[in-house]
mmCIF file of the protein (N, C-alpha, C, O) and its ligand, coordinates in Angstrom:
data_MODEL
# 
_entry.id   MODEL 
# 
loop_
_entity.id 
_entity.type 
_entity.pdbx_number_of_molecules 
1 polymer     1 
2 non-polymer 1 
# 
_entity_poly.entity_id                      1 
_entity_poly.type                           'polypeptide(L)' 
_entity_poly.nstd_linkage                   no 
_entity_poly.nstd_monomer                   no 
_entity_poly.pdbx_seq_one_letter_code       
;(UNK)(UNK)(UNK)(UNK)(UNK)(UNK)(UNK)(UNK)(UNK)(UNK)(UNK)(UNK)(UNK)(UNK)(UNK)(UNK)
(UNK)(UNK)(UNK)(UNK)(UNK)(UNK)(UNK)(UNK)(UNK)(UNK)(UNK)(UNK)(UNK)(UNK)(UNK)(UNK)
(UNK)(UNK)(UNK)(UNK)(UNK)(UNK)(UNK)(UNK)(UNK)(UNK)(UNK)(UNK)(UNK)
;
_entity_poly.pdbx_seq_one_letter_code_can   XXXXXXXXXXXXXXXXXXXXXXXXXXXXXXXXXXXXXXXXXXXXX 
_entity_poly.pdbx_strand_id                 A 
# 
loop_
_entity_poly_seq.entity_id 
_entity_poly_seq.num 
_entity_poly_seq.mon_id 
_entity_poly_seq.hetero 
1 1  UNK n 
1 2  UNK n 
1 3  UNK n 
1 4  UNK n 
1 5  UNK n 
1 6  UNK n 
1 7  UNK n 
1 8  UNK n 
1 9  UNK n 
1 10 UNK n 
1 11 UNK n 
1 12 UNK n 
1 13 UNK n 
1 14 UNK n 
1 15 UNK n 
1 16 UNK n 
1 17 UNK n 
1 18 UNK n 
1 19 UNK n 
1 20 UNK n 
1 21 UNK n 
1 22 UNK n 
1 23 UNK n 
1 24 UNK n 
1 25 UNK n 
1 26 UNK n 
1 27 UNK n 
1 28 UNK n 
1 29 UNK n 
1 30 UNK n 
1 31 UNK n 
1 32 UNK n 
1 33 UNK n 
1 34 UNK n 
1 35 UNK n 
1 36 UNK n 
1 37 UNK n 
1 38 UNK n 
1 39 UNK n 
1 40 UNK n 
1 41 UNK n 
1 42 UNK n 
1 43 UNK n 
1 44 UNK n 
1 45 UNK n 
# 
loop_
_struct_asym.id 
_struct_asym.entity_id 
A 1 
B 2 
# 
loop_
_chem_comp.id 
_chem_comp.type 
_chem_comp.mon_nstd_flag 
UNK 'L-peptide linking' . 
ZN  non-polymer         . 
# 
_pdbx_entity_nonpoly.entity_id   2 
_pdbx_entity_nonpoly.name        ? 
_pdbx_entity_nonpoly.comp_id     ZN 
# 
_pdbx_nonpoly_scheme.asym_id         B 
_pdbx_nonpoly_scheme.entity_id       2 
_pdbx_nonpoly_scheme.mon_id          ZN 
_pdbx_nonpoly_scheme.ndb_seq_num     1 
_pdbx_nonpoly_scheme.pdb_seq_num     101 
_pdbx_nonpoly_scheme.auth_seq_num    101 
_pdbx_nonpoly_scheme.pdb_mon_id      ZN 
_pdbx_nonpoly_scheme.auth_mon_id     ZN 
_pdbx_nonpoly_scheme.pdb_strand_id   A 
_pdbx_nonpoly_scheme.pdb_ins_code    . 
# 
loop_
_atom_site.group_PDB 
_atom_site.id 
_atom_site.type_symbol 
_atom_site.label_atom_id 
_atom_site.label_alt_id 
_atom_site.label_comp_id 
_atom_site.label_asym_id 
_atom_site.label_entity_id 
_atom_site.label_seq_id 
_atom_site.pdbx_PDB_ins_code 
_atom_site.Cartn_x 
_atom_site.Cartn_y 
_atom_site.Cartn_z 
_atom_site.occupancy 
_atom_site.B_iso_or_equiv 
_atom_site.pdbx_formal_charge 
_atom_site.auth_seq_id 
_atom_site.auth_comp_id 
_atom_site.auth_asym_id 
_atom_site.auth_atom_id 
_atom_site.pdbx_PDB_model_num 
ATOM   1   N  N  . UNK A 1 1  ? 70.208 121.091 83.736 1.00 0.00 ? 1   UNK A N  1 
ATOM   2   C  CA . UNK A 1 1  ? 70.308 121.345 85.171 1.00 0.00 ? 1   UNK A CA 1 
ATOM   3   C  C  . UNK A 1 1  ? 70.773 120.111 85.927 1.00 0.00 ? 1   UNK A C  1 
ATOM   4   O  O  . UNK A 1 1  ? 70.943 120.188 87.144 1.00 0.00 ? 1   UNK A O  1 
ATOM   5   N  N  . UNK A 1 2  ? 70.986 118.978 85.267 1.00 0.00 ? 2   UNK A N  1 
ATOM   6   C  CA . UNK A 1 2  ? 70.989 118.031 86.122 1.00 0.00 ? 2   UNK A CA 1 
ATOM   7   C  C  . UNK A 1 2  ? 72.487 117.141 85.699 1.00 0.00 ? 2   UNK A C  1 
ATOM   8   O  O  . UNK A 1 2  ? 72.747 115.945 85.834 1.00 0.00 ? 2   UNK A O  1 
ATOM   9   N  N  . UNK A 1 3  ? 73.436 118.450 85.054 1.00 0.00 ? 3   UNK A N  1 
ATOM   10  C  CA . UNK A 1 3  ? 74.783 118.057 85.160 1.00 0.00 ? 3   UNK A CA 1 
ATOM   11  C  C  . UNK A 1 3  ? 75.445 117.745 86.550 1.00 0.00 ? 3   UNK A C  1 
ATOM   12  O  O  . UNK A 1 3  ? 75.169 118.231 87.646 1.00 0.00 ? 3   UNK A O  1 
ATOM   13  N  N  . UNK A 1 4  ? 76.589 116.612 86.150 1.00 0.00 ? 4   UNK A N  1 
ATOM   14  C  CA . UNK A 1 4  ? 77.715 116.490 86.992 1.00 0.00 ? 4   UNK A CA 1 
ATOM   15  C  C  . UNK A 1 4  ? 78.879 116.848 86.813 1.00 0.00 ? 4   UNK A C  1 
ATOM   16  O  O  . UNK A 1 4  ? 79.327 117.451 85.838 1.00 0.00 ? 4   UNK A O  1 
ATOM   17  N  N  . UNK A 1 5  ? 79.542 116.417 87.948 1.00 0.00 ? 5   UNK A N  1 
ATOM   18  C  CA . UNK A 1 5  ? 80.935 116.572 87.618 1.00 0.00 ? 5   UNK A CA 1 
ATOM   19  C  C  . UNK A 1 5  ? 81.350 115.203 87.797 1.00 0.00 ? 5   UNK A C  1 
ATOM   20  O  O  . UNK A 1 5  ? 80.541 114.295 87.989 1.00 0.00 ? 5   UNK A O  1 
ATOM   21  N  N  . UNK A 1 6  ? 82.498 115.054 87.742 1.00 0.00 ? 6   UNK A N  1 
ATOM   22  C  CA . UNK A 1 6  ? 82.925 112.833 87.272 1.00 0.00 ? 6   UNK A CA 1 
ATOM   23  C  C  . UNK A 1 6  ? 84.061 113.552 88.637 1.00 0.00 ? 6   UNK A C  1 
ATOM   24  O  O  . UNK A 1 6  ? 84.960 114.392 88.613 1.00 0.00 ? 6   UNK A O  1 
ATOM   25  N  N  . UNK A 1 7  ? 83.427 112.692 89.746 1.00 0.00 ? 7   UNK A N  1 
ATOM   26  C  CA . UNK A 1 7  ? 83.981 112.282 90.623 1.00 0.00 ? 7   UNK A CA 1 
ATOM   27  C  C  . UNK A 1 7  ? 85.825 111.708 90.570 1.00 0.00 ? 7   UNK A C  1 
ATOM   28  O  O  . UNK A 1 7  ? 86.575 111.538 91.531 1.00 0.00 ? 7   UNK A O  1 
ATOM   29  N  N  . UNK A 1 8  ? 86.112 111.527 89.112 1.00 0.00 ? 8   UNK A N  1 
ATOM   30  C  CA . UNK A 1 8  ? 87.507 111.007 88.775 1.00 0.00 ? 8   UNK A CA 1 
ATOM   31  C  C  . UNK A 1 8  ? 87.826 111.704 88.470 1.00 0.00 ? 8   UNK A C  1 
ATOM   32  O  O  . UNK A 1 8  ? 88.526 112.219 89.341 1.00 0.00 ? 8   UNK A O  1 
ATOM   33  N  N  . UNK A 1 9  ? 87.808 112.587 87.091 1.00 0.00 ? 9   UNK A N  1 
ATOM   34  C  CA . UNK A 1 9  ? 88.792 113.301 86.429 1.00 0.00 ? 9   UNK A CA 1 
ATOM   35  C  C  . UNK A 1 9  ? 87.983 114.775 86.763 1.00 0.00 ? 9   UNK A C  1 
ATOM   36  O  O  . UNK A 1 9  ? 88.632 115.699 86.272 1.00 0.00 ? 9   UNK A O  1 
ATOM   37  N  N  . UNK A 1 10 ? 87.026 115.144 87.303 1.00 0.00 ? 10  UNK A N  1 
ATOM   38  C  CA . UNK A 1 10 ? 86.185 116.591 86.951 1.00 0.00 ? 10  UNK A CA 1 
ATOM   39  C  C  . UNK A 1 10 ? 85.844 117.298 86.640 1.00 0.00 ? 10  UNK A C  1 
ATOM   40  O  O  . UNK A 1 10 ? 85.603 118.377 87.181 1.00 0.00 ? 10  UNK A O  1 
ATOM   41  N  N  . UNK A 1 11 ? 85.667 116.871 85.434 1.00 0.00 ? 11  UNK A N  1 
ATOM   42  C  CA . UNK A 1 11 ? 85.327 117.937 84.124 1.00 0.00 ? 11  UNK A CA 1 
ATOM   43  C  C  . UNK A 1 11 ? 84.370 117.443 83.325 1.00 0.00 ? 11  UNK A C  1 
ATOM   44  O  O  . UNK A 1 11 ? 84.325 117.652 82.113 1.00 0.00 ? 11  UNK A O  1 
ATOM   45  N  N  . UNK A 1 12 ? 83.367 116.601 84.120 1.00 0.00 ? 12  UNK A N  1 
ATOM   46  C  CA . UNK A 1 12 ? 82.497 116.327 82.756 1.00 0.00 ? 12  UNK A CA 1 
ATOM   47  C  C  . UNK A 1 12 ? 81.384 116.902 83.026 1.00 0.00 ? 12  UNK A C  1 
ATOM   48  O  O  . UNK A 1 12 ? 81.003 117.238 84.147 1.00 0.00 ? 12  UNK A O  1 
ATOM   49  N  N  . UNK A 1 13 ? 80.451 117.127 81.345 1.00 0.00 ? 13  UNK A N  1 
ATOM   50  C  CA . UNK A 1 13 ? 78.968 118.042 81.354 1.00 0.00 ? 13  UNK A CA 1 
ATOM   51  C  C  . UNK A 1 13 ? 78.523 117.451 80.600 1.00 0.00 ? 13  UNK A C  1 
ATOM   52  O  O  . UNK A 1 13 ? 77.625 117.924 79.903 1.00 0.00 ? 13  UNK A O  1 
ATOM   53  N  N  . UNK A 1 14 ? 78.938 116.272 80.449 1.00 0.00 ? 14  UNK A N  1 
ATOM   54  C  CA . UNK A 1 14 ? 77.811 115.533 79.527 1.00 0.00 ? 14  UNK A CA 1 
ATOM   55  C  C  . UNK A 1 14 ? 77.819 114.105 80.334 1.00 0.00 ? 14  UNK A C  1 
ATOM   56  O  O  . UNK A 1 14 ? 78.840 113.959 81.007 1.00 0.00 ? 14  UNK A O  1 
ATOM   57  N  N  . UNK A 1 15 ? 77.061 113.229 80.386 1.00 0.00 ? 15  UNK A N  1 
ATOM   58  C  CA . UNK A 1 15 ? 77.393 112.061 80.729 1.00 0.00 ? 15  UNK A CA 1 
ATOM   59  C  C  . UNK A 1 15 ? 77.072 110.897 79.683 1.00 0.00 ? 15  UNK A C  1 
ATOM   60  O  O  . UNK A 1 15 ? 76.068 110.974 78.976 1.00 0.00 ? 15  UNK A O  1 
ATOM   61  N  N  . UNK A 1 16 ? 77.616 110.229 79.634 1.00 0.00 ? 16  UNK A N  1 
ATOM   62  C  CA . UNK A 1 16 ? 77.614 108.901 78.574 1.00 0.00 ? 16  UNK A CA 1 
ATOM   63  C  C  . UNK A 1 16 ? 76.912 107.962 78.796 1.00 0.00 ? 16  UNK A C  1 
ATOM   64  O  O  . UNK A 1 16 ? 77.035 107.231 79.778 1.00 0.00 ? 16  UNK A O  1 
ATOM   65  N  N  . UNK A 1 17 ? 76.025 107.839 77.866 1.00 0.00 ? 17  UNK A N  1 
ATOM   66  C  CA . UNK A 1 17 ? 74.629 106.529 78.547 1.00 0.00 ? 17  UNK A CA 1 
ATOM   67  C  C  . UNK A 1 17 ? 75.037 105.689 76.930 1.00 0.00 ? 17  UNK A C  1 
ATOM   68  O  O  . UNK A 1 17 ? 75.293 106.063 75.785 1.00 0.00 ? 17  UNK A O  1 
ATOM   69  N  N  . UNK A 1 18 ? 74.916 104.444 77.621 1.00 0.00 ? 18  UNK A N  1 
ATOM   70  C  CA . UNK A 1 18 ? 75.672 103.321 77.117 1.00 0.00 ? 18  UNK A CA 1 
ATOM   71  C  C  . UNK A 1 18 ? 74.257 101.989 77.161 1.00 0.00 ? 18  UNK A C  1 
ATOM   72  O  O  . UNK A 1 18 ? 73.966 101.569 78.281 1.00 0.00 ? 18  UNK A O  1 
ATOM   73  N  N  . UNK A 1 19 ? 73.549 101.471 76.049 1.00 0.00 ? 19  UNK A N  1 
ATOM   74  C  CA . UNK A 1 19 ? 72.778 100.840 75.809 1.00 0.00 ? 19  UNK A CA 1 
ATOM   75  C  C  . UNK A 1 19 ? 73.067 99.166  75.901 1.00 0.00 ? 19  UNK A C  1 
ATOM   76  O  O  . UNK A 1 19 ? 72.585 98.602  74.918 1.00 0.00 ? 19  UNK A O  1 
ATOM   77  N  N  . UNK A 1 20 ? 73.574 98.466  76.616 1.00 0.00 ? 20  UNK A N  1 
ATOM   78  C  CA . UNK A 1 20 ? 73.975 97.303  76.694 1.00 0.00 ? 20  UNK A CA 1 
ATOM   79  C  C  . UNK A 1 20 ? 73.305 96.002  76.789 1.00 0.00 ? 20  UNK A C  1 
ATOM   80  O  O  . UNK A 1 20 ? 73.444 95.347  77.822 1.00 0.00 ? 20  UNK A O  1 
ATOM   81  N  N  . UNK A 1 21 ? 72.251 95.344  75.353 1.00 0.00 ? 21  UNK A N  1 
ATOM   82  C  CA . UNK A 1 21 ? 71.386 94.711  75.973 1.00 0.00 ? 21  UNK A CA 1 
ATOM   83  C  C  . UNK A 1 21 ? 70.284 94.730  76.764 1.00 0.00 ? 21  UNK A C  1 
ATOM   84  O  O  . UNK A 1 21 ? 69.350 94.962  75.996 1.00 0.00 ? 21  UNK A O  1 
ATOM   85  N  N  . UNK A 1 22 ? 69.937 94.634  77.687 1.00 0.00 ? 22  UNK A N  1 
ATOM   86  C  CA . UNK A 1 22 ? 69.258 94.900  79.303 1.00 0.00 ? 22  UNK A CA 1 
ATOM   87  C  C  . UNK A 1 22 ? 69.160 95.745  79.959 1.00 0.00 ? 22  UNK A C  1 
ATOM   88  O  O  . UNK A 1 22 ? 68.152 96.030  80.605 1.00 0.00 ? 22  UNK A O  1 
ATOM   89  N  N  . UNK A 1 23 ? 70.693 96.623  79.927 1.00 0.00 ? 23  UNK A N  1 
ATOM   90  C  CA . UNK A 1 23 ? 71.484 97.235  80.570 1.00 0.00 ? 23  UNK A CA 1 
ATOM   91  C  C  . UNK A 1 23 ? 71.699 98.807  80.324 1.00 0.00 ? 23  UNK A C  1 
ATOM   92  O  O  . UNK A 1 23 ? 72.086 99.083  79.189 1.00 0.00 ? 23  UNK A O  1 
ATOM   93  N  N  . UNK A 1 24 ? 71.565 99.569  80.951 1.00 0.00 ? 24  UNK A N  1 
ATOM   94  C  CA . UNK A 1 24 ? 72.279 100.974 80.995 1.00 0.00 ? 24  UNK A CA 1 
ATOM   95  C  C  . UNK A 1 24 ? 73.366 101.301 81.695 1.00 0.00 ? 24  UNK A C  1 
ATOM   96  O  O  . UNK A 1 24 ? 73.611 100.954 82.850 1.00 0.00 ? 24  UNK A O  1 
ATOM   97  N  N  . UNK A 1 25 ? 74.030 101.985 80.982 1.00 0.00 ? 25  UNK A N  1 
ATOM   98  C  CA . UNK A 1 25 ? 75.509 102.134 81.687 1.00 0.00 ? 25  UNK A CA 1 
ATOM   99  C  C  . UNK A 1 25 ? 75.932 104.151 81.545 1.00 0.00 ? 25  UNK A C  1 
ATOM   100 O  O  . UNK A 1 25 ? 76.135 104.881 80.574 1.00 0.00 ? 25  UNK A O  1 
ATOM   101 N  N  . UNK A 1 26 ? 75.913 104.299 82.462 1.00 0.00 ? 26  UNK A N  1 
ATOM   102 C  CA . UNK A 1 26 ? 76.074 105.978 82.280 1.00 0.00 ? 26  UNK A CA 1 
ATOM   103 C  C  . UNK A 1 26 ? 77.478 106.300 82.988 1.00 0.00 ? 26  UNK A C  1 
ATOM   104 O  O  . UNK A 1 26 ? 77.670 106.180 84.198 1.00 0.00 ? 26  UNK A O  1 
ATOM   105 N  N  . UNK A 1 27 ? 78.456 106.738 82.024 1.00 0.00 ? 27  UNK A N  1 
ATOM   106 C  CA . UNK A 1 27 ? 79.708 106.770 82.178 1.00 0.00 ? 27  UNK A CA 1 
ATOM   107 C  C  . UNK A 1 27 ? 80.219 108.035 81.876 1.00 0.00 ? 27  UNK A C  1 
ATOM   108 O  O  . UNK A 1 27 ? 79.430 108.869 81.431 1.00 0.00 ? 27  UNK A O  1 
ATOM   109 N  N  . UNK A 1 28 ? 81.553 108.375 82.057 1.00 0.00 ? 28  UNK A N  1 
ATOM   110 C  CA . UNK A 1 28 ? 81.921 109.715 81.988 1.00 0.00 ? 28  UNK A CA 1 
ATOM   111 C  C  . UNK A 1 28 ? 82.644 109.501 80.418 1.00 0.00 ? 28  UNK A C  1 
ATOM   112 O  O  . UNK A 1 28 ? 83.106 108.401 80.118 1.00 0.00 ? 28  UNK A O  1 
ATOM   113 N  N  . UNK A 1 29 ? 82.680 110.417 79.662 1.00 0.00 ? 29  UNK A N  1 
ATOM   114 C  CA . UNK A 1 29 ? 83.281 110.170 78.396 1.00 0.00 ? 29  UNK A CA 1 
ATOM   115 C  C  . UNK A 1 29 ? 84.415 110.756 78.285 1.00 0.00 ? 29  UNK A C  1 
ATOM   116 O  O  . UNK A 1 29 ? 84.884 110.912 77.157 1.00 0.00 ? 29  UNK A O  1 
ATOM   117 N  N  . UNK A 1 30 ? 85.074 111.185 79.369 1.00 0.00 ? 30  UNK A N  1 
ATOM   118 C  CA . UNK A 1 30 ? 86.653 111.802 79.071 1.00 0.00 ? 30  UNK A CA 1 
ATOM   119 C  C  . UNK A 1 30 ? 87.931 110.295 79.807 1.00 0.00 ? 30  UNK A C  1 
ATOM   120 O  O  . UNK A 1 30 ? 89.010 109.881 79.383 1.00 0.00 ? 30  UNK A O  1 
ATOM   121 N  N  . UNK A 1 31 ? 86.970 109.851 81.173 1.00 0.00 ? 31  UNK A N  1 
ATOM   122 C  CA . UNK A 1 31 ? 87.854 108.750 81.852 1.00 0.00 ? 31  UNK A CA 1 
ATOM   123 C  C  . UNK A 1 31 ? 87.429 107.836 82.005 1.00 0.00 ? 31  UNK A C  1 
ATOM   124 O  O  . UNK A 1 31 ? 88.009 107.110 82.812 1.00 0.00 ? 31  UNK A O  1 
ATOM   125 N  N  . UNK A 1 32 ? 86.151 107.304 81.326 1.00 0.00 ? 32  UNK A N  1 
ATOM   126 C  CA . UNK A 1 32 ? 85.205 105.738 81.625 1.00 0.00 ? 32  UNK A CA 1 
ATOM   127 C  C  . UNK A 1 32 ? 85.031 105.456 82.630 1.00 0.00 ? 32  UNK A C  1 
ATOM   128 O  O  . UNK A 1 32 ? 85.090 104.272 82.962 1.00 0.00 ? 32  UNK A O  1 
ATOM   129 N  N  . UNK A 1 33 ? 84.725 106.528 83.575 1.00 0.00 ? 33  UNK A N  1 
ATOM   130 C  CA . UNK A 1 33 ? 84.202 106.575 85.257 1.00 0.00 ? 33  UNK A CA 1 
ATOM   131 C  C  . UNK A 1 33 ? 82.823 105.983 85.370 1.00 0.00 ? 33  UNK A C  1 
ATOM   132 O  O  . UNK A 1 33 ? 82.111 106.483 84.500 1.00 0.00 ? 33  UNK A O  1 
ATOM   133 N  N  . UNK A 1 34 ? 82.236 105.195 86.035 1.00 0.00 ? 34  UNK A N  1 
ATOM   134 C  CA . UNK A 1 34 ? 81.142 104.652 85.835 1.00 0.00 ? 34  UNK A CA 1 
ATOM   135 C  C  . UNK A 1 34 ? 80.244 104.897 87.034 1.00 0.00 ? 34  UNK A C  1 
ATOM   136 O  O  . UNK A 1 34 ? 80.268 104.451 88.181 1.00 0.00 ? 34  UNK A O  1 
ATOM   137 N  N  . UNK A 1 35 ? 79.148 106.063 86.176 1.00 0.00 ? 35  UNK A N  1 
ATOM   138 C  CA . UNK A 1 35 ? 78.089 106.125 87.662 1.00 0.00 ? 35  UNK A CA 1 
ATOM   139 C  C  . UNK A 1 35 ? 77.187 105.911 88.163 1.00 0.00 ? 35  UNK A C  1 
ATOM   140 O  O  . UNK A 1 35 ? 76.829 106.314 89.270 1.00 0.00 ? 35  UNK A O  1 
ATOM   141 N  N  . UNK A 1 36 ? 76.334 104.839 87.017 1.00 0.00 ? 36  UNK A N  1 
ATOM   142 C  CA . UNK A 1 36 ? 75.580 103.661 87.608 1.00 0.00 ? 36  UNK A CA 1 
ATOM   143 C  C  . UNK A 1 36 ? 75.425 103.149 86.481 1.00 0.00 ? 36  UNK A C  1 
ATOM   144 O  O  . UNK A 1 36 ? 75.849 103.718 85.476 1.00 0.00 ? 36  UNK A O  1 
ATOM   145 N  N  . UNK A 1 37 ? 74.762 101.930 86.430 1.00 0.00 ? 37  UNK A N  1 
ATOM   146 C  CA . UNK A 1 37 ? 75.004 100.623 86.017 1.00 0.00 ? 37  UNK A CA 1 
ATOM   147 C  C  . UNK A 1 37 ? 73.234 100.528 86.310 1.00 0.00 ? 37  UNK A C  1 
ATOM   148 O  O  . UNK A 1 37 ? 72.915 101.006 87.398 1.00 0.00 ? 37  UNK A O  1 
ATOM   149 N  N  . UNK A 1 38 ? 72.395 100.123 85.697 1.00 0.00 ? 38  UNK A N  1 
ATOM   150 C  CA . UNK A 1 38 ? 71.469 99.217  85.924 1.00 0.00 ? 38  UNK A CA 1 
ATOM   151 C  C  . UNK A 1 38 ? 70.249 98.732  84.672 1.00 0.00 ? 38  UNK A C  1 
ATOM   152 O  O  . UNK A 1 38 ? 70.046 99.369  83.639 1.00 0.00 ? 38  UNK A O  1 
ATOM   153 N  N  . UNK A 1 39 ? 69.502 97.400  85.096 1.00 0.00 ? 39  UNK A N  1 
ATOM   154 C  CA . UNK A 1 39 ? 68.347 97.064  84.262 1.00 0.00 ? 39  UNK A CA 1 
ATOM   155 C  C  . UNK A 1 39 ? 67.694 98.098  83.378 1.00 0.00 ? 39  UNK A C  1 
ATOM   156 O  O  . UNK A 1 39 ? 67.472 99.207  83.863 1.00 0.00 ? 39  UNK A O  1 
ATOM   157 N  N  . UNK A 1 40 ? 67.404 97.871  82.273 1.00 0.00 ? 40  UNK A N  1 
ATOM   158 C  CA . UNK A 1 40 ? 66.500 98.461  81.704 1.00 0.00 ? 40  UNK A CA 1 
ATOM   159 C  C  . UNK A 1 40 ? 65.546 97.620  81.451 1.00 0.00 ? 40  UNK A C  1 
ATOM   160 O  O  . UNK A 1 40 ? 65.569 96.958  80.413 1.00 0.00 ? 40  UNK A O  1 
ATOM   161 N  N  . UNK A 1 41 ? 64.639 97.517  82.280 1.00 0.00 ? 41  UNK A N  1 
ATOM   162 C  CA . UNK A 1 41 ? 63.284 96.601  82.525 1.00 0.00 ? 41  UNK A CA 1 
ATOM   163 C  C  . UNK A 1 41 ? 62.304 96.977  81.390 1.00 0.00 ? 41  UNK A C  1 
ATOM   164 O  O  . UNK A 1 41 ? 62.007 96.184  80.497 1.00 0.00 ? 41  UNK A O  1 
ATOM   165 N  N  . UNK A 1 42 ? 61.883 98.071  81.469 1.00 0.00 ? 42  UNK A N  1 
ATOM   166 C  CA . UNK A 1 42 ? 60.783 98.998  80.996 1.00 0.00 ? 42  UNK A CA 1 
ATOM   167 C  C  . UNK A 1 42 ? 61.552 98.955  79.280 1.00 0.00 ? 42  UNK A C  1 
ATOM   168 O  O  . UNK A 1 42 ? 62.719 98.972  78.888 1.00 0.00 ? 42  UNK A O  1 
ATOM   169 N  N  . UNK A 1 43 ? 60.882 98.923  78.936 1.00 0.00 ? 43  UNK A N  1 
ATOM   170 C  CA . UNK A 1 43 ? 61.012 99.285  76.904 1.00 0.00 ? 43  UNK A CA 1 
ATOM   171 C  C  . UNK A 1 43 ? 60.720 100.838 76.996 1.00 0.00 ? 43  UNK A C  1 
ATOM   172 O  O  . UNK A 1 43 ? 60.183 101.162 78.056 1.00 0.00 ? 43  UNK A O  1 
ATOM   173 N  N  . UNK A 1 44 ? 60.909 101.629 76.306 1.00 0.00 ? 44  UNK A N  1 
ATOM   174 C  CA . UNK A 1 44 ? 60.472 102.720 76.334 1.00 0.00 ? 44  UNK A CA 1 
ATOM   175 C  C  . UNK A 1 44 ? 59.439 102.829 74.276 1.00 0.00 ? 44  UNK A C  1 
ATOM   176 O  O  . UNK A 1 44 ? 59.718 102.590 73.101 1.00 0.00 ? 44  UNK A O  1 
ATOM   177 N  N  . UNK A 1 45 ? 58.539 103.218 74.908 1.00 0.00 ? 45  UNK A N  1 
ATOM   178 C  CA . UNK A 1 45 ? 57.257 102.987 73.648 1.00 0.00 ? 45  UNK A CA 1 
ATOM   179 C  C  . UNK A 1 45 ? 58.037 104.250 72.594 1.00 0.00 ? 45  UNK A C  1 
ATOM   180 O  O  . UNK A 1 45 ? 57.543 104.534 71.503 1.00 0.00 ? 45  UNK A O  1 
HETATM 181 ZN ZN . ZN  B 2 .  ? 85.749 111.443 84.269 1.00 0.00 2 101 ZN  A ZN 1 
# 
Protein backbone atom coordinates (compact mmCIF):
# COMPACT_ATOMS: atom_id res chain seq x y z
CA UNK A 1 0.00 0.00 0.00
CA UNK A 2 2.64 2.28 0.41
CA UNK A 3 3.84 2.27 -3.31
CA UNK A 4 5.04 5.17 -5.44
CA UNK A 5 5.38 6.43 -8.45
CA UNK A 6 9.23 8.01 -9.31
CA UNK A 7 8.49 11.46 -9.77
CA UNK A 8 11.15 11.10 -12.97
CA UNK A 9 10.43 8.40 -15.12
CA UNK A 10 6.76 7.01 -13.53
CA UNK A 11 6.62 3.77 -13.43
CA UNK A 12 8.02 2.53 -10.43
CA UNK A 13 6.38 -0.18 -7.73
CA UNK A 14 9.12 -1.11 -6.13
CA UNK A 15 11.56 1.20 -4.59
CA UNK A 16 15.31 0.54 -4.15
CA UNK A 17 16.77 0.76 -0.63
CA UNK A 18 20.42 0.95 -0.87
CA UNK A 19 22.54 0.08 2.44
CA UNK A 20 25.52 2.51 2.42
CA UNK A 21 27.55 2.28 5.54
CA UNK A 22 25.50 4.70 7.90
CA UNK A 23 23.38 5.44 5.26
CA UNK A 24 20.09 4.56 3.48
CA UNK A 25 19.45 5.46 0.16
CA UNK A 26 15.95 4.64 -1.41
CA UNK A 27 16.06 5.06 -5.11
CA UNK A 28 14.03 4.26 -8.08
CA UNK A 29 15.47 1.18 -9.92
CA UNK A 30 14.46 1.91 -13.52
CA UNK A 31 16.19 5.85 -13.46
CA UNK A 32 18.37 6.21 -10.10
CA UNK A 33 15.86 8.91 -8.96
CA UNK A 34 16.65 9.48 -5.44
CA UNK A 35 13.92 9.85 -2.74
CA UNK A 36 15.58 10.19 0.34
CA UNK A 37 18.80 9.80 1.58
CA UNK A 38 19.33 9.46 5.33
CA UNK A 39 21.27 8.10 8.72
CA UNK A 40 20.76 4.86 9.78
CA UNK A 41 21.36 5.58 13.47
CA UNK A 42 19.38 2.72 14.98
CA UNK A 43 20.95 -1.00 14.20
CA UNK A 44 18.06 -2.95 13.66
CA UNK A 45 18.31 -6.18 16.33
ZN1 LIG B 1 12.34 6.50 -11.95
Amino acid sequence: MARRKCPSCGKVDEILVIHDKDSVIKKCPNCGYVYITYRAAMKPS
